[in-house]
C-alpha positions as CSV (number, residue, x, y, z in Angstrom):
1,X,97.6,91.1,169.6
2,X,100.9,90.5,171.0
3,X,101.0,88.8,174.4
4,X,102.1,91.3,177.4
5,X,105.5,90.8,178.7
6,X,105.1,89.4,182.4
7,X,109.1,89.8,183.6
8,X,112.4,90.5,182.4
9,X,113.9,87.7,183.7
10,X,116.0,84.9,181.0
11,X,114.0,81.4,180.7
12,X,116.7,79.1,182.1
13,X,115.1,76.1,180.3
14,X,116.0,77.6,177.1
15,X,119.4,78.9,178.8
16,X,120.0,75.4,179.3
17,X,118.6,74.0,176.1
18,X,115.2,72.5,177.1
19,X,112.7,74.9,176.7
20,X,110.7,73.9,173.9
21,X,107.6,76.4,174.7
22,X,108.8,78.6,171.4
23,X,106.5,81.2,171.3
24,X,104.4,80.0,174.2
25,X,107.2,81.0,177.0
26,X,106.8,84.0,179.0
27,X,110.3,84.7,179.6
28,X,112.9,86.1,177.6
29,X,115.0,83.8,175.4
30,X,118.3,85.1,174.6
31,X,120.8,83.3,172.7
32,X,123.5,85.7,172.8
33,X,123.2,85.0,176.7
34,X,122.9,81.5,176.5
35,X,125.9,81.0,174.0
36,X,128.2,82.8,176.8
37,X,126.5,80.3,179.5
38,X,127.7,77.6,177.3
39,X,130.9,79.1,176.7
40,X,132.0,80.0,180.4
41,X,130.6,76.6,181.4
42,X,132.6,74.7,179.5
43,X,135.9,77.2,180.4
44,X,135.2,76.9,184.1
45,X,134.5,73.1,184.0
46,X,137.7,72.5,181.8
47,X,140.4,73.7,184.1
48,X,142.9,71.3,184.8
49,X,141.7,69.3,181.7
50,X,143.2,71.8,179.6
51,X,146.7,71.9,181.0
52,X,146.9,68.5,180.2
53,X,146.4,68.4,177.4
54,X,148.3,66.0,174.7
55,X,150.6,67.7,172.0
56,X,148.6,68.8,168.4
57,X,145.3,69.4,170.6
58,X,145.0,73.1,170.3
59,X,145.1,75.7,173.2
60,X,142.9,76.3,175.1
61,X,142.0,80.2,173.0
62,X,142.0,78.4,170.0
63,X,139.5,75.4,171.4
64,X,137.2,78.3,172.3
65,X,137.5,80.0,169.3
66,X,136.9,76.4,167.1
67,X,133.9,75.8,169.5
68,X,130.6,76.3,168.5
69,X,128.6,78.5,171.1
70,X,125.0,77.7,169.8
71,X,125.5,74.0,171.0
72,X,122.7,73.3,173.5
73,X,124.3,70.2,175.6
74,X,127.0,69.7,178.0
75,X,128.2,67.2,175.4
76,X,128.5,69.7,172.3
77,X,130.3,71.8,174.1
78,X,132.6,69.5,175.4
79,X,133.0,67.7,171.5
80,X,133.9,71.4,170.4
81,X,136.2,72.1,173.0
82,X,138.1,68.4,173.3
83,X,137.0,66.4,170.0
84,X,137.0,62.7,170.5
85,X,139.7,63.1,173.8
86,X,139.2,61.5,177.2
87,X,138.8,65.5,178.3
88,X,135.7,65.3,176.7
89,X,133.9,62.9,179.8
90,X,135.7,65.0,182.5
91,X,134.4,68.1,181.4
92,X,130.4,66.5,181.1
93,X,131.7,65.3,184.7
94,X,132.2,68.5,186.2
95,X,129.6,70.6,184.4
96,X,126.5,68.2,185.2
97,X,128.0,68.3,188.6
98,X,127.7,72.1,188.9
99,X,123.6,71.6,188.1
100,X,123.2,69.2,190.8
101,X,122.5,69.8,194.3
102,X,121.2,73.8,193.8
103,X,119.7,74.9,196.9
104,X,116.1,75.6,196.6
105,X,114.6,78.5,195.5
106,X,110.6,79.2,195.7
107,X,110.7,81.5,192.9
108,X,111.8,79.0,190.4
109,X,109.1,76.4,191.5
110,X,106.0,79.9,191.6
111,X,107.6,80.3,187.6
112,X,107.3,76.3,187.2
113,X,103.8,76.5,188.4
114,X,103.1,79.7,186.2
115,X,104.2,77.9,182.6
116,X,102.2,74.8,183.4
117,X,99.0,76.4,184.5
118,X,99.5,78.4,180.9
119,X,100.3,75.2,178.6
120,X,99.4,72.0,180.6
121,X,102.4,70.7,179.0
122,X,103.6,67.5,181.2
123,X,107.0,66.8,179.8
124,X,107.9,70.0,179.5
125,X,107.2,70.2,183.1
126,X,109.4,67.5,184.1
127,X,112.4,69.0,182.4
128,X,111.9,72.3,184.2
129,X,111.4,70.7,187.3
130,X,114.7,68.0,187.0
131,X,116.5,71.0,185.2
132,X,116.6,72.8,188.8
133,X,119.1,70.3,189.8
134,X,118.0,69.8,193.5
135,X,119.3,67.8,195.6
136,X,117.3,65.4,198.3
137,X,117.2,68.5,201.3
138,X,116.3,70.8,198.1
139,X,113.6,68.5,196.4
140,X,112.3,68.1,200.1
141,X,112.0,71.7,200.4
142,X,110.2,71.9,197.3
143,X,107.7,69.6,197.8
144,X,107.1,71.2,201.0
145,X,106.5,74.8,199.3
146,X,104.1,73.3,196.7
147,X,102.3,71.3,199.7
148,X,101.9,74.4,202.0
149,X,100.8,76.8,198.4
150,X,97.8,73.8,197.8
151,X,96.3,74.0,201.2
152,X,96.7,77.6,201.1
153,X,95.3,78.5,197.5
154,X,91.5,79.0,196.2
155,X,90.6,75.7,194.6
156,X,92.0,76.6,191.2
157,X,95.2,77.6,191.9
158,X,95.7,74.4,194.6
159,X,94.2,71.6,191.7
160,X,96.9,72.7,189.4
161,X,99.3,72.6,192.3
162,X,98.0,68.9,192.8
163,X,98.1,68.0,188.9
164,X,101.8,69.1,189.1
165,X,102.7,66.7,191.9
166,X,100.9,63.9,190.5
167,X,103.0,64.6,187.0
168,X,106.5,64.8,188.4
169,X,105.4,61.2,190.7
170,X,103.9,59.6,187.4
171,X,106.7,60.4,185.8
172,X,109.8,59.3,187.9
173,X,110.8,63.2,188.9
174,X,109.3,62.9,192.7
175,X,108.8,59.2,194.6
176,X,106.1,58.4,196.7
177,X,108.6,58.6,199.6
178,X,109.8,62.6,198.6
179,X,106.4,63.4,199.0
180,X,105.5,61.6,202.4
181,X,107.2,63.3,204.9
182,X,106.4,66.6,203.3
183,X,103.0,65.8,203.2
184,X,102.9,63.9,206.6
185,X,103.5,67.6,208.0
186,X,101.2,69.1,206.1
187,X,98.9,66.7,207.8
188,X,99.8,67.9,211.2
189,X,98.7,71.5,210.5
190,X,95.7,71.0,209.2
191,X,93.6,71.7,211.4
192,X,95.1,75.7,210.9
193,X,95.4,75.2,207.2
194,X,91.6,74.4,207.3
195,X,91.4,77.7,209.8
196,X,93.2,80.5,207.2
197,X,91.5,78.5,204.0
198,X,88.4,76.7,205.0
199,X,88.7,75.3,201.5
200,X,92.0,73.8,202.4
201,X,90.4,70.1,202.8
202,X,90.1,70.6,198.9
203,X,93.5,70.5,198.2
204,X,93.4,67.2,199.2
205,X,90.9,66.1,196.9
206,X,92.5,67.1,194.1
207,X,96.1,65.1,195.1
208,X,94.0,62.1,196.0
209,X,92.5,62.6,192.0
210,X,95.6,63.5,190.6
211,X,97.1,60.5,192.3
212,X,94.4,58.0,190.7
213,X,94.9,59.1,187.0
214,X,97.8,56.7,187.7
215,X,96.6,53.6,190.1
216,X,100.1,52.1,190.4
217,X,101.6,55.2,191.4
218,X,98.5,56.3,193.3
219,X,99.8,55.3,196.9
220,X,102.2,58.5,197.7
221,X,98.6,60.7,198.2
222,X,97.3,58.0,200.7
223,X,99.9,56.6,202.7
224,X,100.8,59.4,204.7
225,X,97.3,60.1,206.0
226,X,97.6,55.9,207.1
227,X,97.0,56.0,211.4
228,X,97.7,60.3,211.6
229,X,94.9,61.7,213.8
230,X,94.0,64.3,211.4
231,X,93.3,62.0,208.9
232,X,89.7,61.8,209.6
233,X,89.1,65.5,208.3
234,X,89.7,64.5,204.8
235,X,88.0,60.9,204.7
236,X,84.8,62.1,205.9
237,X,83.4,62.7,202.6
238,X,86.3,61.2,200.7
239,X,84.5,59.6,197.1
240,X,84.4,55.5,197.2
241,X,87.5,55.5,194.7
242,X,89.6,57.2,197.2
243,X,88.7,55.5,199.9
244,X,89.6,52.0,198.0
245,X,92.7,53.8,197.6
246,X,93.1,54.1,201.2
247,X,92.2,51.1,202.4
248,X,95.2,49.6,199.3
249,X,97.7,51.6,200.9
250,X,96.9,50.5,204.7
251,X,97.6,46.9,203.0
252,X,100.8,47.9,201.5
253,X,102.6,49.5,204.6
């Protein structure tokens, strides 16, 4: 039968063009809502662009009207609106500008975590996860909220939490140095994390193998617990792959 509707809310990866779960996404995809997205973004970002505009390029009503609402990218919208003009890179300026630098919001990253634990999909994740447009205090922040959620969860819930950081490292979307810091508090804690969830020490497991399905990346689980006093609660019964691990990125610091 038909899958049960978990929210109300719009999928902003298909909003802004990416989503590419079809049938698979859990949230609603409108494209009457999405073409007026597309349509006010490119208004808004216009602006001055349009008053200066050269003689024979139409106004700005008449741009709108000749634009095509169903483009997906900043840079359709912009081609509809300016053609082949110099307008045309200011407006992609602007626009991308507007995505970047979001503050952070844990409900975006709980719906993130709810679409990949549903589809395992890894690029799709990455272009959720970029598409959020955070900037470094933001990404921080993030990483932080998916940290504290794996050392708090039941083992199921933290190992998918752990696959999803070692995706977005893999794949260029986090570096080993976004997630240190994070995790380097984390670390200080642990000792209460372990208290509330005595299954808390798991969490780390699961980075530590997440980290390893890539070796070259694999550093950014192991680093941080390099000379912090709490490290020894996770290496006690750490498997002989992680602990070469460990011992690779003591030699690299």
């Amino acid at each position: 039968g038909p899958k049960p509707c978990f929210g109300v809310d719009l999928c902003r990866s298909f909003l802004l063009g990416r989503c590419n779960r079809g049938t698979k996404c859990r949230f609603i995809h409108d494209q009457e809502a999405k073409d007026a997205q597309a349509a006010d973004a490119a208004g808004d970002a216009a602006g001055d662009a349009v008053g200066d505009q050269s003689p024979g390029q139409p106004a700005p009503a008449e741009a709108e009207e000749q634009a095509t609402p169903a483009k997906s990218s900043v840079q359709d919208v912009a081609a509809a609106l300016f053609g082949d003009s110099d307008d045309s890179d200011e407006i992609i300026e602007v626009t991308v500008d507007l995505h970047e630098n979001q503050p952070f919001d844990d409900s975006q990253l709980v719906r993130l975590l709810g679409y990949y634990a549903e589809d395992h999909d890894d690029e799709a994740l990455v272009i959720d996860f970029e598409g959020l447009g955070l900037g470094d205090q933001a990404r921080s922040e993030a990483v932080r909220h998916l940290l504290e959620r794996g050392f708090s969860e039941p083992p199921a819930k933290a190992k998918t939490i752990a696959k999803v950081l070692g995706v977005l490292v893999r794949q260029g979307a986090l570096t080993a140095q976004a997630i240190y810091h994070p995790l380097r508090g984390c670390l200080d804690e642990l000792e209460d994390w372990i208290i509330d969830n005595p299954q808390a020490r798991d969490f780390y497991t699961a980075l530590a193998h997440a980290a390893l399905e890539d070796r070259a990346t694999a550093r950014w689980a192991f680093a941080p617990l390099i000379g912090h006093p709490n490290s020894a609660m996770l290496t006690r019964n750490m498997s002989a792959d992680c602990l070469r691990a460990l011992h690779a990125a003591g030699q690299h610091r």
